[in-house]
N, C-alpha and C positions, 0 to 999 in steps of 0.2 A: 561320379565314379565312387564306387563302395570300395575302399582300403582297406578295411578291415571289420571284419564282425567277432564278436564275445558275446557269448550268451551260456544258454545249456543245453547241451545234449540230448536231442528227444531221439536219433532215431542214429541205427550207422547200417549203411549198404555197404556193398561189396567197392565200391568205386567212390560213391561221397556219405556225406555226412547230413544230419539237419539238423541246425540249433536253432534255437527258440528265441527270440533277444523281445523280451516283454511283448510274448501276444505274435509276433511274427515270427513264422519258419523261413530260413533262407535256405536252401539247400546249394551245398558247395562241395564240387568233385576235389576230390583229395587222390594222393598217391597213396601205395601201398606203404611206404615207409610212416610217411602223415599220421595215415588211417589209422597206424599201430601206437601210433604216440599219443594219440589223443585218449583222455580220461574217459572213464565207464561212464553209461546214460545217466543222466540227472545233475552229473557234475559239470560247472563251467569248464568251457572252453574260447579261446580267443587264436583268431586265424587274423594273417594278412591276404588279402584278397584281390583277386583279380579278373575282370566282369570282360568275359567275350560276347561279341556284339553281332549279331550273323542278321540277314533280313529275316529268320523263320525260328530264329533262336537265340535266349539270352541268359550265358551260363556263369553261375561263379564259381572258381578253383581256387583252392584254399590252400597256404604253406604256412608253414611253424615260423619260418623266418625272414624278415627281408633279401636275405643273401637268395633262399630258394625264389622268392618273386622275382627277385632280379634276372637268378638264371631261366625261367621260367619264360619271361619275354625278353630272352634276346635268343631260345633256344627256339620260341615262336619266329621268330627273326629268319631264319635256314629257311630257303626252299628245301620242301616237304616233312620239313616238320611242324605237324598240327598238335592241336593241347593235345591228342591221346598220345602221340609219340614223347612230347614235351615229359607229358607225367611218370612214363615208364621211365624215362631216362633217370628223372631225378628220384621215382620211387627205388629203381635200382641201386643209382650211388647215392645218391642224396647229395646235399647243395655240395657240401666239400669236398665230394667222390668225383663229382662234376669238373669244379676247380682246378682238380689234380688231376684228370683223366684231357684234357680240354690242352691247361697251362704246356702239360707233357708231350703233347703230342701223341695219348694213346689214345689214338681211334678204335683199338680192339674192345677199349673198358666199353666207350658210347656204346660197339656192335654187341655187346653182353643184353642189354637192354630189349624187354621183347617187340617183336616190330622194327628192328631198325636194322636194315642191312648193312652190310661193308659202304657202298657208297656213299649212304645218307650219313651215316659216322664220321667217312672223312672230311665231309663236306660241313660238317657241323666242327670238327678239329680247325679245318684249313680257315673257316669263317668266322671262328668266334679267339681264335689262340692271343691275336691282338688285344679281344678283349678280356680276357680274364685275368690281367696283374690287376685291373680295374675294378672286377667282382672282388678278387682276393682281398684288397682294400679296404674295402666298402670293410666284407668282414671281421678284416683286424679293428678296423675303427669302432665298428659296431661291439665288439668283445672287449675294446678298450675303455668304453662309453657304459657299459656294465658292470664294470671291473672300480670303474670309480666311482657308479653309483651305488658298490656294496660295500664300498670301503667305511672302514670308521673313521671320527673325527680327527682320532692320532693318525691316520697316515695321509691326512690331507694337509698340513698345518705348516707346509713349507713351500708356500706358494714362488717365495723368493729364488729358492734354486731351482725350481722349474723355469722361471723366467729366463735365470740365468744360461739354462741350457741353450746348446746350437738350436737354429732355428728347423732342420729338420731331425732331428734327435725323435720327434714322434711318428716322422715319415719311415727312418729305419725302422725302429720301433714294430712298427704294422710292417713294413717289409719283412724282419727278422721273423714273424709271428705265422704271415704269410708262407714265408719259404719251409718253417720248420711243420707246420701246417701239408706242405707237397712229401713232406718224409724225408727231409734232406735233413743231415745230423748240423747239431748245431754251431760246431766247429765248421763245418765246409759254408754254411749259410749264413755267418757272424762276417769269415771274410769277403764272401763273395759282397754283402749287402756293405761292409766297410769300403771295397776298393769300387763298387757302382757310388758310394756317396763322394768317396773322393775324386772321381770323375766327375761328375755333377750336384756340384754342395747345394747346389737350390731345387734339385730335382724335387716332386712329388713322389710319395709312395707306388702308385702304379708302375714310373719311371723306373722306378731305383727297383722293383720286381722284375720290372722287362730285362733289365741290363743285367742283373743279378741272375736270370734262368740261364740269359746265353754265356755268362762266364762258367755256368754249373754247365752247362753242357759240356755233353760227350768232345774230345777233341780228334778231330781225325775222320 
């Protein structure tokens, strides 16, 4: 399986890319958002990657970030949705438009998306809403896991009080980051994610998301 390719930029189409990684072109379909992020010809680029396997075809699509791969195959996941439908959705919102259009219950964002009707929208809401405190995660963790690798040596140098903290203290954490992440103000998403932890002090971040959307939710 090919995860990830980095190379440079010899070529861009309307749909994918082709980079060059010493001597080999790979060519990998990109979304319209993707496509737009990626650097002018000649300069590196580096994708996460993900290799569809068909008996008469073998393709690779390409995203900026783990979060987009992830949504990427669990949105392959729906019946009827294939990588072309996959790619509009997320070139449309892109991975966190996803998150928040999915987490929300707005199947109107998914039917924005070209190619995807009312049904396949709900049915992509109704079958994936379970999972997205779990993509959400994944992302806080991955933007926390950056955040300390750009940190300098003065802000890492208290390894002690970190210890010291609750043991999910990083699960809120990615919770809080998560919810304020769906456009929820940070006063309404500080309590809701306090009174999900004090319901369940051992919960995991995805937990403490699920619990925290249905206390934000509408009443009535």
């Amino acid at each position: 399986m090919i995860g990830k390719i980095a190379g440079r930029v010899d070529y861009r189409g309307s749909d994918h890319v082709l980079i060059d990684v010493k001597g080999v072109g790979y060519i990998i379909h990109v979304s319209d958002r993707t496509l737009a992020a990626l650097p002018a010809l000649g300069e590196v680029a580096a994708l996460y990657t993900d290799l569809l396997v068909r008996e008469d075809l073998l393709q690779l699509f390409g995203f900026t970030t783990l979060v987009e791969k992830e949504w990427h195959r669990l949105l392959m996941s729906v019946q009827g949705i294939g990588a072309k439908a996959s790619m509009a959705i997320l070139g449309t919102l892109g991975a966190d438009g996803v998150s928040r259009a999915i987490a929300m219950g707005d199947w109107n964002a998914v039917k924005a998306a070209p190619g995807v009707g009312p049904k396949i929208a709900q049915r992509v809401v109704n079958e994936l809403k379970e999972k997205a405190p779990a993509v959400m995660a994944m992302g806080s963790a991955l933007e926390a896991r950056m955040d300390e690798r750009s940190a300098s040596a003065s802000d890492v140098i208290e390894p002690v009080a970190r210890v010291a903290a609750a043991a999910n203290s990083s699960a809120q954490s990615e919770a809080l980051s998560a919810l304020q992440n769906l456009g929820y103000g940070p006063g309404d998403a500080a309590r809701a994610v306090a009174e999900a932890a004090t319901a369940t002090p051992e919960a995991e971040t995805p937990a403490l998301i699920r619990t925290a959307l249905r206390l934000l939710a509408p009443k009535g």
